[in-house]
N, C-alpha and C positions, 0 to 999 in steps of 0.2 A: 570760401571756407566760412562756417557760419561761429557762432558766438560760444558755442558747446563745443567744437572741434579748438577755437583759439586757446581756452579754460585747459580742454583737455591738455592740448600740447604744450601753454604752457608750464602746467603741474608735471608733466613728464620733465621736460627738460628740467624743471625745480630739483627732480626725485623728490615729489611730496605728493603722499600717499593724500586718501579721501579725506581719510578720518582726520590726516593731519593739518589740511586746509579745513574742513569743517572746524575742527576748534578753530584755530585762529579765526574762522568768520562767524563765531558764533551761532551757528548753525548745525542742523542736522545732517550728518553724512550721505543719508538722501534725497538732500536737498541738494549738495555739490553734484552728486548723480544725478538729477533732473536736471540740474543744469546743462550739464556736459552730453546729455541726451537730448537737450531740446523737447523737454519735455514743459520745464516752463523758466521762467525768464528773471534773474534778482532784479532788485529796486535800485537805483542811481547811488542811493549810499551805498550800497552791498558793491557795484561797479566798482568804487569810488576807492571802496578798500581793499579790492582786489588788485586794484590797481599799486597801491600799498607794497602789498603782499610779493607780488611779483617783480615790482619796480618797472611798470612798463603803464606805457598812455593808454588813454582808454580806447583810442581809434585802435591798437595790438587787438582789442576785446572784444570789438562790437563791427569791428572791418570785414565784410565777406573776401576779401585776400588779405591774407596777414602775411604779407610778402616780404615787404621793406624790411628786414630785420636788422636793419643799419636804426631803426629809429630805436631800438629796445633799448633801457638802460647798461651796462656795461656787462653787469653780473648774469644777467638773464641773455645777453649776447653769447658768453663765454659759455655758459650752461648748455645753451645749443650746438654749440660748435662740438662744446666736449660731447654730448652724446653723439654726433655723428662720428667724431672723431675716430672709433673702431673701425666703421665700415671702410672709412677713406682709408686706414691704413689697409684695409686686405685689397682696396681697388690698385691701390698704387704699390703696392707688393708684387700682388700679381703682375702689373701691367710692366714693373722694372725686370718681370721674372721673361715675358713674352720678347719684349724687345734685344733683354740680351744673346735669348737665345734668334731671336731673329738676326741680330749683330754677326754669333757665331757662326750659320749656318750663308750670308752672303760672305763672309770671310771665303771660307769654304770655297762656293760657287768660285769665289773670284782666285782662289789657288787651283783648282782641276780646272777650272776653261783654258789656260796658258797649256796643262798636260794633253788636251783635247785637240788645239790647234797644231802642238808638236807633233800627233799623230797626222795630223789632218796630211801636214808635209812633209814627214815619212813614209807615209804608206804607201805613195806612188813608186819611192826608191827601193822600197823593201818589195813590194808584187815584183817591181823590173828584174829582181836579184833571184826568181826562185823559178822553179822548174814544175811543171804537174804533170806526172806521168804514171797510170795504173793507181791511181788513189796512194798516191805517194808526193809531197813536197819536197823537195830536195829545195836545200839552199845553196844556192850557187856561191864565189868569191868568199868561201870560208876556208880554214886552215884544213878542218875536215867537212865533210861536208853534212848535215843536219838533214834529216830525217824526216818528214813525220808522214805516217801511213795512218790509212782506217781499213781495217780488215773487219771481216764477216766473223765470228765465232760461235761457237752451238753454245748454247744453256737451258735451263729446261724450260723456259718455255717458248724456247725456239730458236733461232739465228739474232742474237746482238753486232749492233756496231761495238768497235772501238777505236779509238786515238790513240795513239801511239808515237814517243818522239824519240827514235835512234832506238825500239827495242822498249824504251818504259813503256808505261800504260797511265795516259795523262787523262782521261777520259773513258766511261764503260756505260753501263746499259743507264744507269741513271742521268745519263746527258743525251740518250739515243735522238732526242729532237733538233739538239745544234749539230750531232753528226751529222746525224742525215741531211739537213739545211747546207752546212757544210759540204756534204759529198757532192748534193743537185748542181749546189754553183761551182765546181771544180769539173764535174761533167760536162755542163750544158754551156759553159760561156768560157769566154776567153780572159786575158789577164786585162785587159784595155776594160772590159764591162766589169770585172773583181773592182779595177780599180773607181773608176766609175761610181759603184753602191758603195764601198766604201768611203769615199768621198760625200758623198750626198748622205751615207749616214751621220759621219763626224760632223759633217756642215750643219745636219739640225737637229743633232746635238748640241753644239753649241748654242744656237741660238735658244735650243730649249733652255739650257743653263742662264746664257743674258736673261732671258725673260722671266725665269724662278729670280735670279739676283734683284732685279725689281722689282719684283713684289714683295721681298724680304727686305727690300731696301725702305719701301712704304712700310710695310708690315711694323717696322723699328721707327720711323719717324711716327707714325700712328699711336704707337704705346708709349714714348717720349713725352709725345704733347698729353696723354693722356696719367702720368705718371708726373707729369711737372706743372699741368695746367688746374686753371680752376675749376674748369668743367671741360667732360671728354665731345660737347655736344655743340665745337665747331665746324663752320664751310670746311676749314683746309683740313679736318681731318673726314667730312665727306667726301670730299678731293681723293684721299687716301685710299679709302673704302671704293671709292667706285673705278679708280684707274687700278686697284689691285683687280676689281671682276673681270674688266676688261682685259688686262692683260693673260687673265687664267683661259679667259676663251680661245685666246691664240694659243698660247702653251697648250693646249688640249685639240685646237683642231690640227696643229702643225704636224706633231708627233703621228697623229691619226691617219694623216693622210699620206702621209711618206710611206708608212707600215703598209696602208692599202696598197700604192705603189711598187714597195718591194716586191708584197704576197703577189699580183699582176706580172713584173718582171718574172721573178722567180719560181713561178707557179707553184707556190710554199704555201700553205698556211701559217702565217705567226701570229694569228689569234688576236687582233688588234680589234680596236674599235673602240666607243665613247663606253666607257663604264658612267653606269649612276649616278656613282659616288660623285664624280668628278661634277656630274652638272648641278649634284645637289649643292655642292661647296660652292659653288659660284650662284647660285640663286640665292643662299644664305645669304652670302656677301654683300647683294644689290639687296635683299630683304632689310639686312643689318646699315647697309647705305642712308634706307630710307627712315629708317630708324633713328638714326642718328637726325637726319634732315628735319624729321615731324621733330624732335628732343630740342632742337638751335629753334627752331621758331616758337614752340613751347617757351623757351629760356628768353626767348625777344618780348613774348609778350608778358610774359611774368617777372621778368630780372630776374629770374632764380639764380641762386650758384651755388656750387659745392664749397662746402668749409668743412678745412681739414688743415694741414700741415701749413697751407698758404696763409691761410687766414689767421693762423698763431703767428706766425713770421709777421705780421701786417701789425 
């Protein structure tokens, strides 16, 4: 940063306008403009009483890194801080708004995986307990015994499924894709292979759930340090950033490949596959990784930091 960039920023952090540095240095208003332009250079005295004016050394002036801002006098410290002061508050707003809801949403996770597992070891007793016969379930060891049918019915534009439990109508032509999925596997396979995909679906589910729960788990420690730290542009929050990518690629190929597997067993289509989206979010991730990575060595060889909330505290 050159001699006109140091003038400029320190007259911003002042709030004092051209005209109002030009009076106090005796000077023409654009003359402080050529200054601050680099267009041409004041004399040692003029240095001498800027340095005055602003209460800061002359090395602040004439340094092409005006880094150190530990060396400024106190007043022209505080004046810096307070102009960034806005921004820190919308970073760290924001970033206390991300993690909490990052907080909420592993809560979450961490209450439906217990409901997920419960099915897991259900399911095998509830298939054992039921009957398929004519696109009909009956439930077996009930007081009465429970229903549920898919029948064919005419509409106009043509023959719909339905679902049906003891006579209601749980299901109609706007679910016609889980019927029919439904009907292929009550036709084509036994209860041993019902139980089978069902099991292997709830099993990775779950694991899809663990593996969201961790990334929400970083997801929170991430905006934490970034929200209580002095700068967001450490290792352990690249740490963060790049075990969250990696874990999104397994949450993405797991689910993928099971789906292909079922559509294979079941000779179904359910429409599965890698959407876009998904792989753009994850190259984001590793982008915003490196981002971070270039930012922490940036900050090693400049000493930079943010000042905001911490540094009033200090």
């Amino acid at each position: 940063m050159k001699f006109g960039e140091n003038l400029y920023n320190l007259r911003k952090a002042a709030k004092m306008s051209q005209e109002k540095l030009a009076e106090k240095m005796d000077v023409t208003r654009q003359s402080v403009s050529k200054w601050e332009n680099g267009e041409s250079y004041p004399e040692m005295e003029k240095i001498m009483k800027l340095c005055d004016v602003f209460h800061c050394k002359i090395n602040d002036l004439v340094h092409e890194n005006m880094v150190d801002i530990d060396s400024l006098d106190e007043d022209i410290k505080m004046s810096v801080v307070k102009f960034k002061e806005e921004k820190q508050k919308k970073i760290k707003g924001i970033s206390k708004a991300i993690y909490i809801i990052a907080r909420i949403g592993k809560i979450s996770l961490m209450i439906s995986i217990p409901i997920i597992v419960f099915l897991l070891i259900y399911t095998p007793i509830f298939i054992s307990n039921i009957e398929l016969k004519d696109n009909t379930i009956v439930l077996k060891n009930s007081r009465i015994d429970d229903r549920i049918t898919i029948t064919e019915e005419k509409a106009n534009d043509g023959i719909v499924l339905q679902l049906k439990a003891n006579g209601a109508l749980i299901a109609n032509e706007t679910d016609q894709d889980i019927i029919l999925l439904m009907k292929n596997v009550l036709e084509n396979n036994s209860k041993g292979q019902i139980i089978a995909f069902l099991e292997l679906g709830f099993a990775s589910l779950i694991i899809c759930l663990v593996l969201y729960m961790m990334v929400l788990n970083r997801l929170e420690k991430l905006f934490i340090n970034i929200n209580k730290g002095d700068t967001p542009f450490t290792l352990e929050n690249v740490k963060y950033i790049k075990q969250m990518a990696k874990i999104m690629i397994v949450a993405l190929i797991l689910p993928t490949c099971g789906g292909m597997l079922f559509e294979k067993i079941l000779e179904s289509g359910l429409d599965v596959g890698f959407e876009l989206s998904d792989i753009v979010q994850i190259l984001f991730l590793f982008g915003i990784s490196y981002i971070f990575e270039y930012g922490y060595e940036l900050q090693q060889d400049t000493k930079a930091k943010m000042y905001g909330e911490v540094s009033n505290e200090e």
